[in-house]
C-alpha positions in Angstrom: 87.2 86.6 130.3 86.2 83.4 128.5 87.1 83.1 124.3 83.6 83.1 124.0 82.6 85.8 126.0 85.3 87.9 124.1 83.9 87.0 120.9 80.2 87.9 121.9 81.4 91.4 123.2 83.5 92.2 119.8 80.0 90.5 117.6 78.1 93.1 119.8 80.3 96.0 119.1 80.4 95.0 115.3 76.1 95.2 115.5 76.7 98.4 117.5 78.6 100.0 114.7 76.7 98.9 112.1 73.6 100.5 113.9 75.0 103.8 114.6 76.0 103.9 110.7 72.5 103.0 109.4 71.1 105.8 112.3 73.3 107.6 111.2 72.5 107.5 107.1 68.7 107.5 108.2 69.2 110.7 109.7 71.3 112.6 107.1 68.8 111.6 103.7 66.0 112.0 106.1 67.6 116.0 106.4 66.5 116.0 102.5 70.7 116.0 101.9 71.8 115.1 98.3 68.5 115.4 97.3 69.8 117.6 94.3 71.6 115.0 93.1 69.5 112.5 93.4 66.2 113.9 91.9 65.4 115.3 88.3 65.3 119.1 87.5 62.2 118.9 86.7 61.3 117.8 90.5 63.4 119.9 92.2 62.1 123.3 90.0 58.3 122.3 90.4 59.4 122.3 94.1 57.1 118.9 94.6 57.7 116.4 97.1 57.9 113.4 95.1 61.0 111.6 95.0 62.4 110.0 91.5 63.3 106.5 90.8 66.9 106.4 92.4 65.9 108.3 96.1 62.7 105.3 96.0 64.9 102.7 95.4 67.2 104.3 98.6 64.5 104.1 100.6 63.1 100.9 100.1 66.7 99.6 100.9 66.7 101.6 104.0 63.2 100.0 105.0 64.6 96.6 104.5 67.7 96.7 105.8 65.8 98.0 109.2 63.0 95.2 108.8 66.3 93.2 109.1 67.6 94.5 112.4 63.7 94.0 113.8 64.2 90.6 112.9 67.1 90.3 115.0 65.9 92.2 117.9 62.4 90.6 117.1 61.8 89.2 120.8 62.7 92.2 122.6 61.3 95.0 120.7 57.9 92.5 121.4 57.9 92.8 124.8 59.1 96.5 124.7 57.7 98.0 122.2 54.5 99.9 123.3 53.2 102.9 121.1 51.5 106.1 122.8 48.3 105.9 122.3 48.0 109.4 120.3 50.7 107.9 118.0 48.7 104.7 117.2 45.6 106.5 117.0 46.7 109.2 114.2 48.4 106.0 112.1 44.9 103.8 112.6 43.3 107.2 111.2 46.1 107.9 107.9 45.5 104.0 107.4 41.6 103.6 107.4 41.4 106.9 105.4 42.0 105.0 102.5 38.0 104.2 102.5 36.8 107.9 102.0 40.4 109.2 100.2 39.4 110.9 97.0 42.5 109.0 95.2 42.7 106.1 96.7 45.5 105.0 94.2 47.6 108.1 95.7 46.8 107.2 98.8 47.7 103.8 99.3 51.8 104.5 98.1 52.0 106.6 100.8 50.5 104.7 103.7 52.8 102.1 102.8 56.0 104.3 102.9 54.5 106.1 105.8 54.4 102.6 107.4 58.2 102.6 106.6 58.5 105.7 108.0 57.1 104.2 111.3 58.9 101.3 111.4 62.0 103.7 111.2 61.3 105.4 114.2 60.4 102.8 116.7 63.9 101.6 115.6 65.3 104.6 116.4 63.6 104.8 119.6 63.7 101.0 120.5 68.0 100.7 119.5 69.4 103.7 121.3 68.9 105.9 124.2 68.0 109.4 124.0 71.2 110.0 125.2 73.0 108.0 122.2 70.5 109.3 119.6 71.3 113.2 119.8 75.2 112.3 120.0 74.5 110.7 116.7 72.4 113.6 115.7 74.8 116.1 116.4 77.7 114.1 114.1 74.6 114.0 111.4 74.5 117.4 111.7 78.3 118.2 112.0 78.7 116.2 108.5 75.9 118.1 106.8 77.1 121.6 108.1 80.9 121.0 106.8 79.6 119.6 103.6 77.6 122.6 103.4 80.2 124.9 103.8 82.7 123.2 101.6 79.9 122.9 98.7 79.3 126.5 98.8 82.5 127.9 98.6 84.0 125.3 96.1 81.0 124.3 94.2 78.7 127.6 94.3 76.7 126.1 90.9 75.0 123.6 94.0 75.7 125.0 96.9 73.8 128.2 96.4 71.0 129.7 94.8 70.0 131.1 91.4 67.0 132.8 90.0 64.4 134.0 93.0 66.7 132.9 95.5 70.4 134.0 94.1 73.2 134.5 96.5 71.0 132.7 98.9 72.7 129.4 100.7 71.4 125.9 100.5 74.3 124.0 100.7 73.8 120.2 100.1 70.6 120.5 100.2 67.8 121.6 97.6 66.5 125.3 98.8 67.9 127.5 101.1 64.9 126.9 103.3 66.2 123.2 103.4 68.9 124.2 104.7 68.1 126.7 107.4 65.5 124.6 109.0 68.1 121.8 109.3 70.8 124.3 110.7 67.9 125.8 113.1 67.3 122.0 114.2 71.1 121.3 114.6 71.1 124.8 116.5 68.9 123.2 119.1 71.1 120.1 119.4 74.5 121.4 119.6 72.5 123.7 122.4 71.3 120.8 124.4 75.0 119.1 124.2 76.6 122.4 125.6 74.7 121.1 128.8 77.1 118.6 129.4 80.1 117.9 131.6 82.7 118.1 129.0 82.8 119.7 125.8 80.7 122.3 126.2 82.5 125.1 124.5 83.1 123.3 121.5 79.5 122.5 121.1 78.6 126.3 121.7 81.1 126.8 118.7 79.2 124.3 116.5 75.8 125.8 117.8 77.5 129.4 116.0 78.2 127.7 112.9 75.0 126.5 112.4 73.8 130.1 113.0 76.1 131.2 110.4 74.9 128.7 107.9 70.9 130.2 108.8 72.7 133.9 108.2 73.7 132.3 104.8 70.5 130.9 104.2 68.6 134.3 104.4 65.8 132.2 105.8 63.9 134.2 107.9 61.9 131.2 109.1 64.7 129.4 110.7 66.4 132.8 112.2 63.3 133.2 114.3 63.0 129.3 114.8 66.9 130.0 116.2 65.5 133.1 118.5 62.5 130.9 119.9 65.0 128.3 120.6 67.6 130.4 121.9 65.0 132.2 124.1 63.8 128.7 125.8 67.4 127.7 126.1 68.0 130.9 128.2 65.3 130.4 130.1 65.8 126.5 131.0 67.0 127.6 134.6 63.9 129.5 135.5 61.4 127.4 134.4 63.1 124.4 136.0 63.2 126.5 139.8 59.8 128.3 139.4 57.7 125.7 137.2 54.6 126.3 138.4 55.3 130.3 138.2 56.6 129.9 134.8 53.5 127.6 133.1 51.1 130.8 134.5 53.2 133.2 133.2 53.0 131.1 129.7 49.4 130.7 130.1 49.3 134.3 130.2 51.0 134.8 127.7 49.4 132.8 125.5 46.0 134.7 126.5 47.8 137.9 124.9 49.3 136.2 121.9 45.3 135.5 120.6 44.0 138.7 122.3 46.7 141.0 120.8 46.6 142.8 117.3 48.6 140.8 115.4 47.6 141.6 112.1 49.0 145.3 112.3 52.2 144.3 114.3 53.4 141.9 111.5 52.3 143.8 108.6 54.2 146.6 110.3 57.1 144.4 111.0 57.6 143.3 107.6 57.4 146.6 106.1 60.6 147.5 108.4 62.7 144.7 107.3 61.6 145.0 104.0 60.0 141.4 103.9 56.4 140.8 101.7 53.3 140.8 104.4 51.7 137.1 102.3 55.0 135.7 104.1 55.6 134.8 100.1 52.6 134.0 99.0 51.9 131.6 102.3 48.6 133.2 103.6 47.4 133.4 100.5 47.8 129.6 99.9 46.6 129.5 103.8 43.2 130.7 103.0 42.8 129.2 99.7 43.6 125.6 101.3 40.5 126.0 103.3 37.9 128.1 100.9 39.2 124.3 98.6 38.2 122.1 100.9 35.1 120.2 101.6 35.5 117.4 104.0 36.1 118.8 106.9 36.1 115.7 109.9 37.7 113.7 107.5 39.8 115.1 105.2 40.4 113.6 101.3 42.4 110.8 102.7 46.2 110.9 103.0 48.2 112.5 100.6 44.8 112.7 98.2 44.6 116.4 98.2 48.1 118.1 97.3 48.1 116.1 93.6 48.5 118.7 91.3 46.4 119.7 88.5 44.6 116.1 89.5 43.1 117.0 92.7 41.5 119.8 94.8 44.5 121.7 95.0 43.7 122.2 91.5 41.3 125.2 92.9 44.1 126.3 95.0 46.1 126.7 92.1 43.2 128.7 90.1 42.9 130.8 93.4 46.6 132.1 94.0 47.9 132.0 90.5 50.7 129.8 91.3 51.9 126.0 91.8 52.0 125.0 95.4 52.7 121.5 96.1 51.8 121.9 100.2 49.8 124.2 102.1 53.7 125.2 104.2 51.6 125.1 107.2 51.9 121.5 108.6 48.3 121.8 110.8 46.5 122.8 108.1 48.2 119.9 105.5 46.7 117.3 108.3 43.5 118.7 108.0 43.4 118.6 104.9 44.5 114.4 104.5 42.5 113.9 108.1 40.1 116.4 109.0 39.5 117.6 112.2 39.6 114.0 113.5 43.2 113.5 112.5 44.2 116.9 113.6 42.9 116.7 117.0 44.5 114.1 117.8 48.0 115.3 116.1 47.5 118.5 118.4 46.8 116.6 121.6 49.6 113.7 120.7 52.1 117.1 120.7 50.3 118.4 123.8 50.8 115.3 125.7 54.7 114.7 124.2 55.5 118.0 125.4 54.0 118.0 128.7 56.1 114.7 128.8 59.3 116.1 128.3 59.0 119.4 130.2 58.3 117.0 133.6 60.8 114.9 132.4 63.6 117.4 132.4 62.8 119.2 135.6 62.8 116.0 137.6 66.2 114.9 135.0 68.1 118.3 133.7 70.0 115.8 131.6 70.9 117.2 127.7 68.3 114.7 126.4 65.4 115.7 128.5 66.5 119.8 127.3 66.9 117.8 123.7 63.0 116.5 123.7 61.6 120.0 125.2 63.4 122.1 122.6 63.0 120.0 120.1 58.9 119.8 120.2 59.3 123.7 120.2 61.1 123.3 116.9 58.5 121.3 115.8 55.3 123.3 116.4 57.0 126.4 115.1 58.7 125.0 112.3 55.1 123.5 111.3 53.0 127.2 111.0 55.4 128.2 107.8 56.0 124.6 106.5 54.7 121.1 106.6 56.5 118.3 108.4 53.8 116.7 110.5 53.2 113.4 109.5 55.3 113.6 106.5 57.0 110.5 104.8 61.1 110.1 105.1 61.0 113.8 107.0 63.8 114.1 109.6 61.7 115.8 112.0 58.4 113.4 112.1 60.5 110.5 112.5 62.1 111.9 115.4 59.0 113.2 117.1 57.9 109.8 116.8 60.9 108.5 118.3 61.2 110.5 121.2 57.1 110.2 121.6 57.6 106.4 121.8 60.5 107.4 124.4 58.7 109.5 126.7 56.4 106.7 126.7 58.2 104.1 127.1 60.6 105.6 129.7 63.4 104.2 127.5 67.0 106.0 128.7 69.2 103.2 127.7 67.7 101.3 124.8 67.9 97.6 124.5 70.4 95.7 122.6 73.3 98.0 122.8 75.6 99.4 125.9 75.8 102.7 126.6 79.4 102.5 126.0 79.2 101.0 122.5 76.4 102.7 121.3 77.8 106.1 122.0 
């Protein structure tokens, strides 16, 4: 091998590096990690999304720094780079309702870091292969579960909980909901690596300790987001050698899920493990969202209805008798910001991304085509107790839009990077 040639290959592992470190720091303050140390009291106790001074200045950083790596890759993430059409629709919708949002002021912030956001994932999607991207997931998510674990046994005063939620874990991050969500995430991940060749035994162990860290959490949320995964995991086989059996039998029973009394099972539920039937205050919120709001095809424009005392969730407030800063029901937050309009197409973009994967992995039963299916499950779960969907600087949104823009694209390898390297 020439001098030169030897010199491009180490410049191209140097690049490599550098990408799977920004990925990698993308990921992990996308995961809402060290966001108790980075925002105000006063932010993290009013349980508000907004960031403070120092976690804006981080992320602008992190949108320029990736601005600069499109700028190196400019010509071929041109010619690659082709959003699905659901994807581009639902960010020509968030951008145009500027015209009709009730605050435009609010609004236009939050496009642009939602733009950010964007440029983020087709990154993400455009740098590394699926394959590469949940190997770096899973180190994100070994990091943030050690860290975890080491915070809460030698610093308890930040790694877990006081007042309402005392005793309860939340590790490096800011509630112990935080936490579980991410560990039921990293659950799915270490599940889809067990797949593999080699290593699988160790990733089963890290796929326990993740389950520990949701015991610790005492989320129930993300201990049933862990049995939904777990059950789809068990089931990967059958689906895979009776496909067509298995989508009737899903069909079916998704005919019984809105047929059967659900009402009385869940109230009755609760009451045996003790837990409060409002799913803390949640429906309550729920139905209050929707008696609030007014424009229903449209929406109040993004982010122009959760503003506090300064906006209609104002009547939401007057109607539970308490401070909610999101509906924690991701379908029903889109509605809200985008009406019906935007939520259609958000439902059908998920629809079509899951459909997607599911053929995907049957033709491919690789551990990033189990990865996508498991994850979308995650997502649409996760999204009827809390609100991720379309969400600014939110781990999961940017990688549904990554793996969207993969599924689309077809995109196993990436460009730019070797396998080798980028692994």
């Amino acid at each position: 091998m020439s001098s030169i040639a030897i010199h491009n290959a180490h410049l191209i592992s140097l690049r490599s590096n550098g990408d799977v470190w920004l990925a990698g720091t993308i990921l992990l303050f996308s995961s809402g990690a060290f966001l108790s140390l980075l925002r105000s009291s006063e932010s993290l106790s009013s349980g508000s999304r907004t960031g403070s001074i120092v976690t804006d200045l981080l992320w602008i950083g992190i949108y320029l720094f990736t601005l600069y790596c499109w700028h190196k890759n400019r010509q071929v993430i041109r010619n690659r780079l082709q959003l699905p059409w659901h994807i581009a629709a639902l960010y020509l919708v968030a951008l145009a309702s500027i015209l009709w949002s009730d605050s435009p002021a609010a609004t236009a912030p939050k496009l642009v870091a939602l733009g950010g956001s964007l440029m983020i994932s087709c990154y993400l999607a455009m740098r590394f292969s699926a394959h590469s991207l949940l190997k770096i997931l899973a180190r994100v998510f070994l990091v943030s579960m050690v860290l975890s674990l080491l915070v809460g046994i030698f610093v308890p005063a930040v790694g877990i909980g006081s007042g309402d939620i005392a005793g309860m874990w939340q590790g490096i991050y800011t509630h112990k909901n935080t936490l579980g969500l991410n560990m039921a995430l990293a659950f799915a991940v270490f599940l889809a690596m067990a797949t593999t060749h080699h290593g699988g035994k160790v990733y089963y162990l890290a796929a326990a300790f993740a389950i520990l860290l949701v015991l610790l959490s005492q989320s129930s949320t993300s201990l049933l987001l862990c049995l939904v995964i777990l059950v789809a995991y068990a089931a990967r086989r059958l689906v895979r050698d009776y496909f067509r059996i298995s989508v009737t039998l899903l069909m079916a029973m998704l005919a019984f899920l809105f047929t059967f009394d659900w009402e009385v099972a869940l109230t009755k539920g609760l009451d045996l493990v003790n837990r409060d039937p409002t799913l803390t205050g949640r429906t309550d919120v729920w139905v209050a969202s929707i008696i609030a709001s007014e424009h229903l095809w449209l929406g109040y424009g993004y982010g122009a209805f959760w503003r506090g005392a300064d906006g209609p969730s104002f009547t939401v407030w007057k109607l539970v008798n308490w401070e909610a800063f999101y509906s924690h029901n991701g379908f029903l937050d889109v509605w809200l910001d985008l009406g019906f309009v935007g939520l259609g197409i958000v439902v059908m973009g998920i629809a079509i991304s899951f459909r997607s994967a599911l053929l995907r992995w049957k033709i491919h039963p690789l551990p990033e085509n189990l990865w996508h299916v498991l994850f979308i499950l995650y997502l649409v779960a996760s999204n009827l107790t809390e609100g991720t969907l379309l969400g600014i600087n939110v781990l999961s949104w940017i990688l549904y839009v990554a793996i969207s823009i993969q599924l689309r694209d077809g995109n196993h390898r990436g460009i730019a990077i070797p396998e080798r390297t980028a692994s």
